[in-house]
PADRENTI-585089 format. One record per residue (C-alpha): residue number from 0; x, y, z. Coordinates in steps of 0.02 Angstrom, whole numbers, padded with zeros to 5 digits, always signed. Layout:
<recs>
+------+--------+--------+--------+
: resi :     xx :     yy :     zz :
+------+--------+--------+--------+
:  NUM :      X :      Y :      Z :
...
+------+--------+--------+--------+
</recs>
This chain:
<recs>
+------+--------+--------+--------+
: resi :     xx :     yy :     zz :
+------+--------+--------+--------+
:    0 : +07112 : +07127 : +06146 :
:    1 : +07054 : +07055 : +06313 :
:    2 : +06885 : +06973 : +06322 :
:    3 : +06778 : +06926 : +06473 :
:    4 : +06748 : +06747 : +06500 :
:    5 : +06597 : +06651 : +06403 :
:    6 : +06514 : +06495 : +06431 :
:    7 : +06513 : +06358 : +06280 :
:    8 : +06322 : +06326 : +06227 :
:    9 : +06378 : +06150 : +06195 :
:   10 : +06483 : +06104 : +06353 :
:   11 : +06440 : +06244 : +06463 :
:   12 : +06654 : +06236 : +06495 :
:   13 : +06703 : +06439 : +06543 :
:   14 : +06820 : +06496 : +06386 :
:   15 : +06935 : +06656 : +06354 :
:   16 : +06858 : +06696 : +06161 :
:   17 : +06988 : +06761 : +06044 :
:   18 : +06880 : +06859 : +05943 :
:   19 : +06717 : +06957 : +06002 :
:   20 : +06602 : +06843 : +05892 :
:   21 : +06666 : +06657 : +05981 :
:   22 : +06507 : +06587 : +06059 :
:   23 : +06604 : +06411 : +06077 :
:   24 : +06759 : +06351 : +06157 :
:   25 : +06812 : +06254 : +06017 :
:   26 : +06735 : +06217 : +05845 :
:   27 : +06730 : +06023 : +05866 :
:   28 : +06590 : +06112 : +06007 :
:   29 : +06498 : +06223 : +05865 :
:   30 : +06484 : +06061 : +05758 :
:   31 : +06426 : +05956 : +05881 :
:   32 : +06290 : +06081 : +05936 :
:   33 : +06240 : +06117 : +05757 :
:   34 : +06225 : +05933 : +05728 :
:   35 : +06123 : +05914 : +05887 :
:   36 : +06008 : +06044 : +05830 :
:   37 : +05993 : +05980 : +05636 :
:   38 : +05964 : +05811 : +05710 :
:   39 : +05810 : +05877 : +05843 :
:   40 : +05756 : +05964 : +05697 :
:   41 : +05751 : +05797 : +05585 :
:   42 : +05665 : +05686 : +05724 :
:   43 : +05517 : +05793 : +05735 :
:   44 : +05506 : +05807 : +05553 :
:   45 : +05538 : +05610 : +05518 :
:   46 : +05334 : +05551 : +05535 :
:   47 : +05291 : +05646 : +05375 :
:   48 : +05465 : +05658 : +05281 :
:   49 : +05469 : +05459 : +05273 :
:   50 : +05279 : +05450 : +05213 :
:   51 : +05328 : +05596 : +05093 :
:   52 : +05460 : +05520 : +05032 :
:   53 : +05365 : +05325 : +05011 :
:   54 : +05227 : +05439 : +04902 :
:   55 : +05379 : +05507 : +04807 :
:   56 : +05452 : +05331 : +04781 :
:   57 : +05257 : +05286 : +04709 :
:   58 : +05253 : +05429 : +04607 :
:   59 : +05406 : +05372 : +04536 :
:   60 : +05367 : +05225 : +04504 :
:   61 : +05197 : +05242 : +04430 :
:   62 : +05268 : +05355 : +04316 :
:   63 : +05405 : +05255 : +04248 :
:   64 : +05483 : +05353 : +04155 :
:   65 : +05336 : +05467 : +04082 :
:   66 : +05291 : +05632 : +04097 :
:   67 : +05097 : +05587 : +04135 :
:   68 : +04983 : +05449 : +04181 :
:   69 : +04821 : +05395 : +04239 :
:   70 : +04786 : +05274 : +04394 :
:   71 : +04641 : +05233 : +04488 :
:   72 : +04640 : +05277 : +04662 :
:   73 : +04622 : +05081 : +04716 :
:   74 : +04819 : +05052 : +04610 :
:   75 : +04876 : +05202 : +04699 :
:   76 : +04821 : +05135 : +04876 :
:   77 : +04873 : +04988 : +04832 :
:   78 : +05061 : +05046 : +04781 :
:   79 : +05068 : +05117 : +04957 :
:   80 : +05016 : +05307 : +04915 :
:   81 : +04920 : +05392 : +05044 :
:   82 : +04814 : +05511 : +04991 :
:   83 : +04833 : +05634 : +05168 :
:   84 : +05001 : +05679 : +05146 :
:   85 : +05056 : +05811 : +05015 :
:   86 : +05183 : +05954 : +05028 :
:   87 : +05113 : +06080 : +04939 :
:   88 : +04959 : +06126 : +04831 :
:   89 : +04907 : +06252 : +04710 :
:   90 : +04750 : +06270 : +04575 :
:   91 : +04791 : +06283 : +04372 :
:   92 : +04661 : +06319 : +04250 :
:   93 : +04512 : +06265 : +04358 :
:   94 : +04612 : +06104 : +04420 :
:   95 : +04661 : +06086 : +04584 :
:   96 : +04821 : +05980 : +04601 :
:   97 : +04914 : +05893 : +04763 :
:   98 : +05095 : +05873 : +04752 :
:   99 : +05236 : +05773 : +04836 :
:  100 : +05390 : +05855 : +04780 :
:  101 : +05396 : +05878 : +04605 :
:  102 : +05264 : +05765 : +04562 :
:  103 : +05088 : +05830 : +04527 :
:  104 : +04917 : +05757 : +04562 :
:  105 : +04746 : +05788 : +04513 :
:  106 : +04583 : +05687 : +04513 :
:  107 : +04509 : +05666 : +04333 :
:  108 : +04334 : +05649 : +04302 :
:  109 : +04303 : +05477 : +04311 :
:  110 : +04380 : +05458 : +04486 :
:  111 : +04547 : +05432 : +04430 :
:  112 : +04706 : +05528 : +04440 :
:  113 : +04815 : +05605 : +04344 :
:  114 : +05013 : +05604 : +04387 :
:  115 : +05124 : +05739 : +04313 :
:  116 : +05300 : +05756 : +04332 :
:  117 : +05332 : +05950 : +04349 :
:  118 : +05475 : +06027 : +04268 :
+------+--------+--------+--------+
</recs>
């Protein structure tokens, strides 16, 4: 079957596709532009990923090993947490909790907090 010329997203080289679904010229194209895109994507995300990801590594860390623990917020700080970025939250029995992955935390009482490593 005969199809009319397209233009590559990628190159923006005219191509004869030899099926109806071919939006590139080549697939070394449709990699490269789904790389570009993924790695657009990644840039605007990188700011909060890498202090996600250093809170992760704290979490970790603190925890060594356990399933629970209690820090003060000063040990935290000073480990490198930072207490404004969290990727999701949710409320449990009257406890709110902040978490960075799969790691849970929640202010006790006393002004400490709690770490929990969620299963």
């Amino acid at each position: 079957m005969n199809y009319e010329q397209r233009t590559d997203p990628y190159s923006g080289e005219g191509f004869i596709p030899s099926r109806y679904n071919q939006k590139f010229a080549t697939r070394k194209n449709q990699i490269a532009f789904n790389n570009h895109k993924a790695r657009v994507i990644r840039e605007k995300k990188k700011p909060i990923d890498s202090v996600l990801e250093i809170n992760r590594k704290v979490l970790l860390k603190v925890l060594n090993g356990k399933e629970s623990t209690i820090k003060s917020k000063e040990y935290l700080l000073g480990s490198g947490f930072d207490f404004n970025f969290f990727n999701r939250s949710f409320e449990k029995d009257g406890a709110y909790y902040q978490c960075v992955y799969n790691y849970a935390v929640t202010k006790e009482k006393d002004s400490r907090y709690r770490i929990y490593l969620m299963k």
